[in-house]
C-alpha positions as CSV (number, residue, x, y, z in Angstrom):
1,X,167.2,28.1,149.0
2,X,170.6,28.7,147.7
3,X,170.5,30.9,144.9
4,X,172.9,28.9,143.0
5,X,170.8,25.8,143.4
6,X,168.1,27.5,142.7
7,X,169.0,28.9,139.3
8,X,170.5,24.9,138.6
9,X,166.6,23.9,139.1
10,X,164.9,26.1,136.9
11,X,167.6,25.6,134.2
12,X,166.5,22.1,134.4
13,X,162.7,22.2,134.5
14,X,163.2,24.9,131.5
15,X,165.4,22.2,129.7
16,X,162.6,19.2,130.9
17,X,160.1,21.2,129.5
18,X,161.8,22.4,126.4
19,X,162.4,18.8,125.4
20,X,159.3,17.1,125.9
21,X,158.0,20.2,123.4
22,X,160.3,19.4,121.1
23,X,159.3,15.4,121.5
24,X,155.9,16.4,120.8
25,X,156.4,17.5,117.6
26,X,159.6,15.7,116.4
27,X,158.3,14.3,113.6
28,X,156.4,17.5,112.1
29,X,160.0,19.2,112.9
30,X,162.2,20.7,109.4
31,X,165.9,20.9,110.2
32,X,169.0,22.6,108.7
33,X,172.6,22.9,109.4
34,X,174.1,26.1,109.1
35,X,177.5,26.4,108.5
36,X,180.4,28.9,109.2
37,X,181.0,31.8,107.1
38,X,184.6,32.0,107.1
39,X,185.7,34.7,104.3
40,X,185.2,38.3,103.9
41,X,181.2,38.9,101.9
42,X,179.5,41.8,100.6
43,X,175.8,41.3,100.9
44,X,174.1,42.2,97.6
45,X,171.5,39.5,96.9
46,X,173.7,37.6,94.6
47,X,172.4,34.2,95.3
48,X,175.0,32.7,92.7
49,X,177.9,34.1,94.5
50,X,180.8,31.9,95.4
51,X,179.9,32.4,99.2
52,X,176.9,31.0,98.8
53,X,177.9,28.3,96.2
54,X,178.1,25.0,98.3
55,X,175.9,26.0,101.5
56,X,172.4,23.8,101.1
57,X,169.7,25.3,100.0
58,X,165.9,25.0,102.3
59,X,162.9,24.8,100.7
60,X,160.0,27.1,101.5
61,X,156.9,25.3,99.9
62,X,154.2,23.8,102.9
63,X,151.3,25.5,101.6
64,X,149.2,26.9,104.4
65,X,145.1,27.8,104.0
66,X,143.8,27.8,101.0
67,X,146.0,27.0,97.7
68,X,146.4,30.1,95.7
69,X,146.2,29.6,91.6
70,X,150.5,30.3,91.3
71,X,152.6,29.1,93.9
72,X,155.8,30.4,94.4
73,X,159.3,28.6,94.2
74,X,160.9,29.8,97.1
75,X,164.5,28.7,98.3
76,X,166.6,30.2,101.5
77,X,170.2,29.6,102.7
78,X,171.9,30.6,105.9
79,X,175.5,31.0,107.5
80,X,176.7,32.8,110.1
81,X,180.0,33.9,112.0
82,X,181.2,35.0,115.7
83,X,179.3,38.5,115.2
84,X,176.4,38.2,112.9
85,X,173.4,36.0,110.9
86,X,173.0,35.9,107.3
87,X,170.2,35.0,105.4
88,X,169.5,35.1,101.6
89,X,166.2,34.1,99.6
90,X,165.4,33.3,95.9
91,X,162.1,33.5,94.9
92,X,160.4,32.2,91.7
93,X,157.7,34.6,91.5
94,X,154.6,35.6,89.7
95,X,151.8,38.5,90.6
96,X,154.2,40.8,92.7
97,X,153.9,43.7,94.3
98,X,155.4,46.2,97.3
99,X,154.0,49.4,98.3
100,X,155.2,49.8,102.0
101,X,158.3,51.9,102.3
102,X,158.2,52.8,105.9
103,X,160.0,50.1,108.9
104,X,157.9,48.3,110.6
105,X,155.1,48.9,108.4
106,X,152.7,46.1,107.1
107,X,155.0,44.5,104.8
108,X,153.5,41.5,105.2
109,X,151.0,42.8,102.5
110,X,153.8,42.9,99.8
111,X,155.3,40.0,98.2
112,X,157.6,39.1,101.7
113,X,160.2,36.6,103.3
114,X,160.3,36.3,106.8
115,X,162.8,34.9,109.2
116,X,160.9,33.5,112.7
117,X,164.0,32.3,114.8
118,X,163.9,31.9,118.8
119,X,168.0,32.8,119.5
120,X,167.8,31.5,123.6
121,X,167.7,28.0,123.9
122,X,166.0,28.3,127.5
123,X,163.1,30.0,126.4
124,X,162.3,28.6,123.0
125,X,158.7,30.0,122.6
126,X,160.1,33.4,122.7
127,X,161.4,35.0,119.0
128,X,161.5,37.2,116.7
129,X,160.2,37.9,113.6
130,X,162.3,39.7,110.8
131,X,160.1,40.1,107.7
132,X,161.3,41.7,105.0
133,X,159.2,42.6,101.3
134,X,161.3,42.0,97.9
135,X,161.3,46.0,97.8
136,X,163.6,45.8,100.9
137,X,161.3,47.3,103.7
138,X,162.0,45.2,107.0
139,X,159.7,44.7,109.8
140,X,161.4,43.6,113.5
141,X,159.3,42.1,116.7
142,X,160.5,40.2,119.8
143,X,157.9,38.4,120.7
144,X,157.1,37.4,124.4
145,X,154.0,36.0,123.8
146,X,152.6,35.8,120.4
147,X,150.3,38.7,120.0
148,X,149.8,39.2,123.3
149,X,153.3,40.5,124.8
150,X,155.1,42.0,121.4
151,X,158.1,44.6,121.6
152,X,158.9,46.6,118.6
153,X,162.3,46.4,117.2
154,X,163.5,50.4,117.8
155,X,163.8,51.7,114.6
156,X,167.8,53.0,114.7
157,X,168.4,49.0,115.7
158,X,166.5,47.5,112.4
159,X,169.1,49.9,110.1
160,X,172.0,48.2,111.6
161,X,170.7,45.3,109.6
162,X,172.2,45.7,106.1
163,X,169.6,44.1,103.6
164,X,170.3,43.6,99.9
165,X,167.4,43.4,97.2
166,X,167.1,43.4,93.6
167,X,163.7,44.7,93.3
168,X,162.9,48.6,93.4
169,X,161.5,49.7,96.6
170,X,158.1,49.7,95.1
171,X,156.7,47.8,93.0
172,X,153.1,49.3,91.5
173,X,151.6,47.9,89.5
174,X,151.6,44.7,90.2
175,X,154.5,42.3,88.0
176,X,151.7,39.8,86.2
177,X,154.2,37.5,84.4
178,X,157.1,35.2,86.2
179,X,160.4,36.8,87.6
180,X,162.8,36.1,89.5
181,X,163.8,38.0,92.8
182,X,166.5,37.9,96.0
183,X,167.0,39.5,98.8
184,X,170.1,38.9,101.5
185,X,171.0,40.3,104.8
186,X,173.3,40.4,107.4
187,X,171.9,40.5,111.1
188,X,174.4,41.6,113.6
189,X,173.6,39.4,117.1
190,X,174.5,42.5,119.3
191,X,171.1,44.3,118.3
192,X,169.4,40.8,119.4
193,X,170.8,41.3,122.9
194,X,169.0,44.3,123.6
195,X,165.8,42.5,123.7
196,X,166.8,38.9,124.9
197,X,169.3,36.2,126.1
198,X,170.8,34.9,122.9
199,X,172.9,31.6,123.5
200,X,175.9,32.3,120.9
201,X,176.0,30.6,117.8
202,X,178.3,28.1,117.5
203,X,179.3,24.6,116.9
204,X,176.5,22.4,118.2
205,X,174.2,25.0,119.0
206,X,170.0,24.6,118.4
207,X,167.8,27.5,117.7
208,X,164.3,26.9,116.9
209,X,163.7,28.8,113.7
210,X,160.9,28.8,111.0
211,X,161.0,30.6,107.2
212,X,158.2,31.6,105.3
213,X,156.6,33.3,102.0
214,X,154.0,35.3,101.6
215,X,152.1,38.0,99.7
216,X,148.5,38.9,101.8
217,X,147.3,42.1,99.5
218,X,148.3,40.8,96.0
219,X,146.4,39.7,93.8
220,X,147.7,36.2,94.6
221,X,147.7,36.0,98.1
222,X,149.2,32.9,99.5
223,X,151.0,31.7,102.5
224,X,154.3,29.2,102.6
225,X,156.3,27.6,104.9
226,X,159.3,25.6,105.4
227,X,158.9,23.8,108.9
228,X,155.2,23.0,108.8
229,X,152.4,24.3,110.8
230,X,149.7,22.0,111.6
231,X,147.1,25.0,111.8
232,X,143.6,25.2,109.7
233,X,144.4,29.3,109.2
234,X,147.4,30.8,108.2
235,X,149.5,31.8,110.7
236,X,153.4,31.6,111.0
237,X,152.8,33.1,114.9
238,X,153.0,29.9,116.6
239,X,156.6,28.8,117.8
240,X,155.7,25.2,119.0
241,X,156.0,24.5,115.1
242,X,159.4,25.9,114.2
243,X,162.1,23.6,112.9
244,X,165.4,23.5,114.2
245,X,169.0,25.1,112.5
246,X,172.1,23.4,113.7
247,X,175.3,25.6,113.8
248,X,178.4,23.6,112.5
């Protein structure tokens, strides 16, 4: 067979298949529009910045398992331009804490927001998973196939990702009464390359993407999401669930 044909077909059984995934679960789906960032912007959590000032706001607040005794009032927004992602979360908080310090250490423990977002359009249950605690420690994954087939972020690529938090590092003991805490980064798309396709964001573009809360090891553990996953246990691994962003 032509190559050329070839490559046509499996585009199209990729797309066939793609859509009747995302037919499935339509009405379960969360979506966002994320709009252009066209000025200079220094990323330093600022949530009330003018940058940030008109771009909607998601909320994070599907509870999944078990309901914890505080939940959380978690908000994200999004933009992007020709050469990077940014992302920027406010969180209501109560019962905080952050201990890891080292990347791609367990900082799903820690109070934590995390980015799921699947960047090639052909291969939609394929992502990765940025997760970030409030003390600023990031954790990066591509993930082939959820806990089966994961590739670690290299280390020297997660520092090209320059994160913003207004939190200490660590945070022990544990913060018992309500505050109030950001965290914003900027995600250049040439690290993303290294480890898969990514269909450039732009003007009509769909990536599948989910955002969530959590905070495993405090003593408040809880689990939150925006796009919701219909799953008894917690679990923010499973891509058939994610919602969809919209690039304007």
């Amino acid at each position: 067979m032509d190559i050329i044909l070839f490559n046509f077909l499996m585009i199209f059984i990729l797309n066939v298949t793609n859509s009747a995934i995302v037919r499935e679960n339509v009405k379960s789906f969360s979506a966002y529009n994320v709009k252009l960032l066209d000025q200079h912007i220094i990323i330093d959590g600022d949530w009330n910045k003018p940058q940030w000032k008109n771009i909607q706001a998601i909320k994070i607040c599907n509870i999944m398992g078990a309901r914890s005794s505080y939940i959380p009032e978690v908000q994200a927004k999004m933009m992007y331009d020709d050469h990077n992602i940014y992302v920027i979360f406010n969180v209501k908080d109560q019962f905080v804490h952050c201990v890891t310090k080292e990347v791609n250490g367990p900082v799903w423990n820690d109070s934590a927001v995390e980015f799921f977002f699947s960047p090639d359009t052909c291969l939609p249950m394929r992502y990765f998973n940025l997760e970030i605690n409030c003390g600023g420690t990031p954790l990066m994954h591509y993930n082939i196939i959820p806990r089966k087939e994961v590739e670690n972020l290299k280390i020297e690529d997660i520092e090209k990702i320059e994160i913003a938090h207004s939190l200490p590092q660590i945070v022990d003991p544990e913060i018992k009464e309500q505050v109030t805490w950001t965290l914003e980064y900027r995600i250049p798309i040439d690290i993303l390359r290294k480890y898969s396709n990514i269909t450039q964001p732009k003007p009509g573009i769909i990536w599948r993407a989910n955002f969530y809360q959590c905070a495993d090891k405090t003593s408040n553990p809880h689990y939150l999401t925006w796009s919701i996953v219909d799953n008894n246990k917690p679990d923010f691994h499973l891509p058939q669930f994610f919602g969809i962003i919209k690039f304007e």
